[in-house]
N, C-alpha and C positions, 0 to 999 in steps of 0.2 A: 741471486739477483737475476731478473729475466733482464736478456738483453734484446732490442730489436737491431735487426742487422739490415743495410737497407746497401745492395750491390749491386754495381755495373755491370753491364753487360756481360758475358761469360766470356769472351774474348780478351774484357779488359781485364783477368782475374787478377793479374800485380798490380794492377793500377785501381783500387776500389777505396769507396769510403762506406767506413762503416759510423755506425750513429746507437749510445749508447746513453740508458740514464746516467747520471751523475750521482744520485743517491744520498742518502743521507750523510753529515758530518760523523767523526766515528772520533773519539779520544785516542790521541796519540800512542800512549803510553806502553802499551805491550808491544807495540813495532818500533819502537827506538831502544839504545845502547843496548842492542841484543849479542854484538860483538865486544866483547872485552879489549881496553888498549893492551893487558896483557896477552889475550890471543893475537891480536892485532893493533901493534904497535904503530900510532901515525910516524913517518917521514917526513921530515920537511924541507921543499926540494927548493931550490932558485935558481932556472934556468936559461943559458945564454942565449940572445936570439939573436938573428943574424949582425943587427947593427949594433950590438956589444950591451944593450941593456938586458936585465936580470926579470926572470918574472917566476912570480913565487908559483909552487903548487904541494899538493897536500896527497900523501900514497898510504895506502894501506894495501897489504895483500896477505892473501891465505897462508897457512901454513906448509910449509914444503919447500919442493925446488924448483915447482913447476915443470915444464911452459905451462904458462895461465893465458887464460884470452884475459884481457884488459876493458877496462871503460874509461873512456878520456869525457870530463862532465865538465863543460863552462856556462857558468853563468848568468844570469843576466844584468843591465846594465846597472849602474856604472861600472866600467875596469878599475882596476886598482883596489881590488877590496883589501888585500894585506891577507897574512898566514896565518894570523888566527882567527879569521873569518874562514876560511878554509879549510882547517882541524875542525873547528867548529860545526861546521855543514859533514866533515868525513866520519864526523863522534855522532850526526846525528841529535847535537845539541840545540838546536831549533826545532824539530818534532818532524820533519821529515827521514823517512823511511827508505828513500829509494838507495843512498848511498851504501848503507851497511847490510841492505838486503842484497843487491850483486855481489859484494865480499863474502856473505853468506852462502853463492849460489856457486864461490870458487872464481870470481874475478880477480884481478889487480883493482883496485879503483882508485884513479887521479882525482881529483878536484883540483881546475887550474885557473888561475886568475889570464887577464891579459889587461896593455894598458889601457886608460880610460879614451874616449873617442867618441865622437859625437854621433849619439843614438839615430837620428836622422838625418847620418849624412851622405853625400853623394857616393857617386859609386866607385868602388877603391880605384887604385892607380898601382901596378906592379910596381912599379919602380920606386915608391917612397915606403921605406918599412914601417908598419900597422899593425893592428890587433889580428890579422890574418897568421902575419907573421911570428905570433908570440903561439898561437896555436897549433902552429907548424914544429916550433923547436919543443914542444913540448910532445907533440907526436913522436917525432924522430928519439925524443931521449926515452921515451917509453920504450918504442918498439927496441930499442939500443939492452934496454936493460936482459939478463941473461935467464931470470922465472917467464918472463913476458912474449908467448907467442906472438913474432910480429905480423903474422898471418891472421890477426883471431883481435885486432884492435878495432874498438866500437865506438866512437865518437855521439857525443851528448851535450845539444846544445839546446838551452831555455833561452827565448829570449833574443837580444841581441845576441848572446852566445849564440843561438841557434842561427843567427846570420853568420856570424864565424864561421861555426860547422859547413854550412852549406857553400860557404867560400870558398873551406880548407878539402871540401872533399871534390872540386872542380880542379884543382892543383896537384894531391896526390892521392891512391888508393887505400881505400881501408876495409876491412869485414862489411860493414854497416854503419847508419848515421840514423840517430833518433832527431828531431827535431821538434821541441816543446814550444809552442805558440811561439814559434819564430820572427822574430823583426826583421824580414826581409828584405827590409826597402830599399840597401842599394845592393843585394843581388839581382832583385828585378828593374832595378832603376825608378822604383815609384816615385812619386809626389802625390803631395794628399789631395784628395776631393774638395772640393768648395763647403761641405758640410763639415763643420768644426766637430761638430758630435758623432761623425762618424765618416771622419778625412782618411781614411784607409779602407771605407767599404766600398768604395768607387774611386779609388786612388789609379791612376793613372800611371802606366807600365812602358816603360823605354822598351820596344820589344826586340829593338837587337841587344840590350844589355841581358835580359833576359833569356834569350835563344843562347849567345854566347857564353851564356853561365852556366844553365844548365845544358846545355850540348857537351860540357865538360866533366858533366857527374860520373863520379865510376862506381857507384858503389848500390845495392839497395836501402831506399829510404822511407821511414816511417814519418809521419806526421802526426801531434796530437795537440786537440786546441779543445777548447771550451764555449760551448755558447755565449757565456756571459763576458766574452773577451773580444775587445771592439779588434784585434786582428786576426781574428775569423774568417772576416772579407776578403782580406790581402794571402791569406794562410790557403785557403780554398783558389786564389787564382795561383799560387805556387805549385799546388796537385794538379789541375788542369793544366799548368803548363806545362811540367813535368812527365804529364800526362800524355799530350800531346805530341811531346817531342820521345817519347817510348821510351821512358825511364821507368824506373822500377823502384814504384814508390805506392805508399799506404797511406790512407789518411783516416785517423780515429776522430768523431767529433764527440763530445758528453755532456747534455745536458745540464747547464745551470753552472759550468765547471768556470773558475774565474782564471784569467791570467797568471800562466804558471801553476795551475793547480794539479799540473799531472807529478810536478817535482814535490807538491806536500809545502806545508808550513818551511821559510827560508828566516823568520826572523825580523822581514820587514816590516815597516810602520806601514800597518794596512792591516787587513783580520785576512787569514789565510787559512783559513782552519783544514784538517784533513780528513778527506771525501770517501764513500764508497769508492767514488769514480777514481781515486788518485791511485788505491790498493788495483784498481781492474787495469786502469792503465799500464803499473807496473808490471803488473800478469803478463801481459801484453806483449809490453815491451822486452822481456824475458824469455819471452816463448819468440818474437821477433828475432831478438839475436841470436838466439839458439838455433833455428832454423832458417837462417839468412842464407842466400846462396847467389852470385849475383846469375841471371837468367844470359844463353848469348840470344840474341836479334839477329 
C-alpha cells in the first residue's frame, strides 16, 4: 500500500500527524479465531471498583509465566455491555482483528466494560465515582496480576472509551495510550457548534478544563481517526492541544476510515466492514507500543 506521510515540522517529531489511504474493504476471515480458546482460554473477570460495584472484563493471555506487557481495550459507548459481549469481541467473534492479534504478538489482552454514562456529558467531578473509576480498578487488577509486567500496561480506548483512556492516564502512569476516534468532550470540556451536521467540528473548548487534563498526561499517545468520522474535528484539536502543551503524542488520519474503524467490524447495527486501513492501523499501533518510550522535556 503506498502511503502518503504529511509531517510537522522536525522539531515537532513526537508530536506529527500522519495521513494515510484507508484502502479497500478486505474479508474478514483469515484474521479472526486465529487463537484457539484451547491455546487461550477466555477469563471471566468482575471487578471491584472503589464504591463497591462490580464491572465485568474479559482476559486472555499467552502461554507461559510471563511477565507479559498487557492491553487494557474499552470500548465504546454505551457502558454496561455485559461478559458475553466481551468473550465475544476477545474470540474475535464480530470479525475484528485487533484483539487476538496483540495475544498473538505475546500480550495479556483485557477487554473491559465500564458503567453506562452519558456520552455527552460534562466534565467529571473526582469526588463522585464514574466510568473513570471502573477503568482504574481494572488497571490496578491487571497490573496486580503476577504473568503481567506492570511496567509494560497499554491502555486502549475507542470511542467514549477513548475518553476514559485519556481521563485515566491524567490520574495514573502507564507504558502508553492508543486512542481510537475518541469522544473527548468532557476531557476538553466541549460543547457542540451551532451546526447539527457537524456540532464537534467547531465545538467549543473549556480551555482550562482542557489545559488541566492534559497538563496531567504521563504517558505517550497515539491518536487514530478516520476521515469519514464527524469527530475528526474535535480529535485533531485534542493533537494540537496536546501538542501545544509538549505532550507526546501521534496522530494517524486514513482516508475514508468510518468511526471506530481502526478497531474493525464490533457487531454493531451499522455496516462496519474491515479496511486496508484497519490492518495498517494495527501495524501501527504495534509498532507504537513496542517502541513507546515516554521522552523527558
Amino acid at each position: 500500500m503506498r502511503t502518503a506521510i504529511l509531517l510537522l515540522a522536525p522539531v515537532l517529531a513526537q508530536a506529527e500527524i500522519r495521513y494515510y489511504p484507508g484502502g479497500k474493504e478486505i474479508p474478514h476471515d483469515r484474521y479472526i479465531r486465529v487463537v484457539s480458546e484451547a491455546r487461550s482460554p477466555v477469563e471471566r473477570l468482575y471487578i471491584r471498583t472503589r464504591d463497591g460495584l462490580y464491572v465485568a472484563a474479559a482476559l486472555r493471555k499467552p502461554r507461559g509465566n510471563g511477565p507479559f506487557p498487557a492491553l487494557i481495550h474499552f470500548h465504546g459507548a454505551p457502558g454496561g455491555r455485559g461478559i458475553d459481549q466481551l468473550v465475544g469481541w476477545s474470540l474475535g467473534a464480530t470479525g475484528s482483528p485487533v484483539w487476538e492479534r496483540f495475544l498473538e504478538e505475546g500480550f495479556v489482552v483485557v477487554v473491559a466494560d465500564y458503567r453506562s454514562t452519558r456520552v455527552m456529558g460534562p466534565a467529571l467531578s473526582s469526588d463522585q465515582p464514574g466510568f473513570v473509576d471502573d477503568g482504574q480498578a481494572v488497571l490496578e487488577y491487571v497490573r496486580a496480576l503476577p504473568y503481567v509486567d506492570p511496567a509494560k500496561v497499554t491502555l486502549y480506548g475507542v470511542s467514549l472509551g477513548g475518553n476514559l483512556v485519556a481521563h485515566l492516564i491524567g490520574r495514573v502512569r502507564v507504558h502508553a495510550a492508543i486512542l481510537g476516534a475518541p469522544a473527548v468532550m468532557s476531557f476538553l470540556g466541549a460543547t457542540p457548534g451551532p451546526d447539527p451536521k457537524q456540532r464537534w467540528k467547531n465545538a467549543a473548548i473549556d480551555a482550562e478544563t482542557a489545559r488541566r487534563n492534559i497538563q496531567a498526561v504521563q504517558c505517550p499517545v497515539l491518536i487514530l481517526v478516520g476521515t469519514a468520522d464527524s469527530l475528526i474535528g474535535i480529535d485533531r484539536r485534542l493533537h494540537d492541544l496536546m501538542e501545544k502543551h509538549g505532550k507526546q503524542v501521534r496522530m494517524e488520519v486514513y482516508e475514508g476510515g468510518y468511526h471506530d474503524f481502526c478497531i474493525g467490524p464490533q457487531g454493531q447495527n451499522r455496516r462496519e466492514p474491515l479496511m486496508e486501513g484497519t490492518l495498517k492501523a494495527l501495524e501501527t499501533s504495534l509498532e507504537f507500543v513496542r517502541t513507546a518510550r515516554l521522552e523527558s522535556r
